[in-house]
C-alpha positions in Angstrom: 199.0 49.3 62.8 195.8 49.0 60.6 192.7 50.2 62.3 188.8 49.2 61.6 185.6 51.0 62.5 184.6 48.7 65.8 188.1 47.7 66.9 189.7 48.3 70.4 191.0 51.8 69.4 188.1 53.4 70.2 185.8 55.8 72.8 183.1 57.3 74.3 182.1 60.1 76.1 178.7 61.3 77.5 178.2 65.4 76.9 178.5 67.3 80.4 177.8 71.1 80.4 181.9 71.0 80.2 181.8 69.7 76.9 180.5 73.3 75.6 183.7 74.3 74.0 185.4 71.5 74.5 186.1 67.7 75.2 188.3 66.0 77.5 189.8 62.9 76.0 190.7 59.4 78.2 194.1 60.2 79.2 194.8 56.6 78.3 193.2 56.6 74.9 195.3 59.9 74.2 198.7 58.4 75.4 198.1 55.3 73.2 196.6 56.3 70.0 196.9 60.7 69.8 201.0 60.8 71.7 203.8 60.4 69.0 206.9 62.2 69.7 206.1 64.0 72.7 203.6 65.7 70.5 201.1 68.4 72.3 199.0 69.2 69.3 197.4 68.0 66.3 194.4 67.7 63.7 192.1 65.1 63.9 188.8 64.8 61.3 185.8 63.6 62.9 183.2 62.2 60.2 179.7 60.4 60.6 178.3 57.7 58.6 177.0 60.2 56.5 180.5 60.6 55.5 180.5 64.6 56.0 184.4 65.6 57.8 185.2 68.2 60.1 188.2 69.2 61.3 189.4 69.7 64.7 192.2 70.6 66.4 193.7 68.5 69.5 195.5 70.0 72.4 197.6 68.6 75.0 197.2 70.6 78.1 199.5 69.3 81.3 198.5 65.7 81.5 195.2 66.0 80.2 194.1 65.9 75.7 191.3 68.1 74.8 189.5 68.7 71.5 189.1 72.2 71.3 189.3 74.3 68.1 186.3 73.7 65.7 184.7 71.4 68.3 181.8 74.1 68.9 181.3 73.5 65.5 181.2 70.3 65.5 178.9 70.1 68.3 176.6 73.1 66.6 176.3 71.4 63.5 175.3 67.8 64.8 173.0 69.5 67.2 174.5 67.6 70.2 173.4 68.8 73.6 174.3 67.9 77.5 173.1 63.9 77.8 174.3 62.6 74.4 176.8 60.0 74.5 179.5 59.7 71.5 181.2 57.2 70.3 184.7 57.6 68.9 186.4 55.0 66.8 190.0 55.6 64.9 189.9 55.0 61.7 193.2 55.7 61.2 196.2 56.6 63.0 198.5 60.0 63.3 199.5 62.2 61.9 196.2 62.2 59.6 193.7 61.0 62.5 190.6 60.1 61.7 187.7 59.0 63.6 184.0 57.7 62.6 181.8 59.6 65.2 178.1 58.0 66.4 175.7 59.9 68.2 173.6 58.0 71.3 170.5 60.6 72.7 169.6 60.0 76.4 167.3 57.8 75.5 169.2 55.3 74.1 168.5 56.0 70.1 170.7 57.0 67.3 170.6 60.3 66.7 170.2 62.7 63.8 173.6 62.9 61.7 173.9 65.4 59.2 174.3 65.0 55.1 175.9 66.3 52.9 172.8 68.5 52.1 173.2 69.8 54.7 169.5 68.4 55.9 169.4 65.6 58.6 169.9 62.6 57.4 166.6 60.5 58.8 165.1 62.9 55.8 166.7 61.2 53.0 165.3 57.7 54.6 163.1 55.3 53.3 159.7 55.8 56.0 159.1 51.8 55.4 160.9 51.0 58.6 158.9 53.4 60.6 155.3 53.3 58.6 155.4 49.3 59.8 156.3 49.8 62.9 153.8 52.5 63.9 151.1 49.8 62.3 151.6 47.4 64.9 150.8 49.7 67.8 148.0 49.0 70.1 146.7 50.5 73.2 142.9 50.2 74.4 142.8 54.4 74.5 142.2 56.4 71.6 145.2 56.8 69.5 145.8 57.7 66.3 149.4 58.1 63.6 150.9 60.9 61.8 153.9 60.5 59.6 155.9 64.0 59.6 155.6 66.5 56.6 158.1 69.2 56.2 154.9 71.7 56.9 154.7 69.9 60.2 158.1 70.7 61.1 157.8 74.3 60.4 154.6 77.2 61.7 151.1 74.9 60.4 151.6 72.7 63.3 151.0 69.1 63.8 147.7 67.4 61.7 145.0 66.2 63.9 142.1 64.2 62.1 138.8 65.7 63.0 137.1 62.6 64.0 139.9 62.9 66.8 139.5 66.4 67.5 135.7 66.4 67.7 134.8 62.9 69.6 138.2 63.0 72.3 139.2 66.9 72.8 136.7 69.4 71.8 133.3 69.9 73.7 130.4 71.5 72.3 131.1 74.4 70.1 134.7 74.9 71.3 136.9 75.6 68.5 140.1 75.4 70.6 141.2 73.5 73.7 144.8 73.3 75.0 146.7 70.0 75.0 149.9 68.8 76.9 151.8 66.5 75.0 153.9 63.6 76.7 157.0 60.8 75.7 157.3 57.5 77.7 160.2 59.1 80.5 157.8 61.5 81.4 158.6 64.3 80.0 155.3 66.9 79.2 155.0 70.1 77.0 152.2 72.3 77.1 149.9 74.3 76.8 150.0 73.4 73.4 146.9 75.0 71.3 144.7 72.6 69.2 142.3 73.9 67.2 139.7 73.1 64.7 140.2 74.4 61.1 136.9 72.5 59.8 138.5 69.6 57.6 141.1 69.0 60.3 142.5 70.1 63.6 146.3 71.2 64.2 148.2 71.2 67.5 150.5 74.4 66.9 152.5 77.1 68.9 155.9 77.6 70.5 155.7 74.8 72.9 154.5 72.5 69.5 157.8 73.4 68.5 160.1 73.0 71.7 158.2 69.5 71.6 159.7 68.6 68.4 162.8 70.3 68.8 163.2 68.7 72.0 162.6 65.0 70.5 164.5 65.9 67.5 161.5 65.0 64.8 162.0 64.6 61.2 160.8 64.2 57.9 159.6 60.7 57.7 159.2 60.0 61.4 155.8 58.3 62.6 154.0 60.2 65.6 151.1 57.9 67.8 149.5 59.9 69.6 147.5 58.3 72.5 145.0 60.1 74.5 146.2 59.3 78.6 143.9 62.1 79.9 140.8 63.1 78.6 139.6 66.0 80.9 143.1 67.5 80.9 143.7 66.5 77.2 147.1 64.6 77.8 148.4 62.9 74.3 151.4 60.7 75.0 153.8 60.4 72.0 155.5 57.5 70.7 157.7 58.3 68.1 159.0 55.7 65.8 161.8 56.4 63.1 164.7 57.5 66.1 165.9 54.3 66.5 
């Protein structure tokens, strides 16, 4: 049987907190595709469009298929999390099993697949695709872009212009205010401190980096921030360069 990425012989499965050491495969999947001679274990490699391979062991426990041995790692490595949905498509049959792996986040976007350098891969992107798309943004509050350095991503913090800083979230001789940071489901982080370092202001600390841990930000990525709240200095975040 010759096997495509996209054909039938393919899955999905959307990470529960039982998927922590393990995953439960479709029983009928399993049967169809993983089952030859009664088999009740086997090595499968799981690989993204990046084209970097692990490999993982399958078990067949009673009735039911499980990936289980180096499927933490799997999991650790690709940074998935409870919410993420997977898609699974064999690209080619037993007994050398292997599948093309796509990563969904809650939200709907592809997420972050790993190089071979071992760095996400949305960092070895053009930024074309997400620079444009950030340029057509409008809203009638105060808003301004910021495509993500490395420095970002690590203890400086997130650049603020000081035009920004001065006119919409500092008052008189304040030299630091706190900000909560929101996306479009809702979701808020704060008190995150933003202060004014004379040719700029930054938006730092540790809930500046749950914030872009939490949305997954990288290298490349284009951040609008849009002031929703100006007495309680709510900036809500859309982030292009996830999709």
């Amino acid at each position: 049987m010759n096997f495509k990425y996209g054909d039938e012989a393919s899955f999905y499965k959307i990470l529960s907190s039982d998927s922590e050491d393990h995953l439960t495969l479709p029983p009928a999947f399993a049967e169809k595709y993983l089952e030859k001679d009664n088999n009740k274990r086997g090595t499968v490699v799981l690989k993204t469009k990046s084209a970097v391979e692990w490999s993982v062991k399958y078990f067949k426990i009673k009735d039911e298929y499980y990936f289980m041995d180096g499927w933490v790692k799997f999991m650790k490595d690709n940074r998935l999390q409870m919410g993420d949905l997977l898609v699974f498509s064999l690209l080619s049959p037993p007994p050398n099993s292997i599948f093309q792996v796509v990563f969904y986040a809650p939200n709907g976007c592809v997420k972050h697949q790993i190089c071979s350098s071992d760095l996400p891969c949305k960092e070895q992107r053009s930024r074309n695709g997400s620079l444009e798309s950030a340029k057509s943004f409008k809203s009638d509050k105060p808003f301004y872009s910021v495509t993500m350095k490395l420095s970002y991503l690590g203890e400086w913090g997130l650049y603020v212009p000081i035009r920004f800083l001065k006119r919409y979230l500092l008052s008189n001789n304040e030299m630091s205010v706190n900000c909560v940071l929101e996306v479009s489901d809702g979701r808020k982080w704060g008190p995150i401190k933003c202060r004014d370092y004379k040719t700029c202001g930054k938006l730092y600390g540790p809930n500046w980096k749950k914030f872009r841990e939490d949305n997954q930000l990288g290298v490349g990525d284009v951040c609008v921030l849009e002031l929703m709240n100006e007495m309680k200095k709510v900036l809500k975040v859309t982030i292009f360069g996830g999709c």
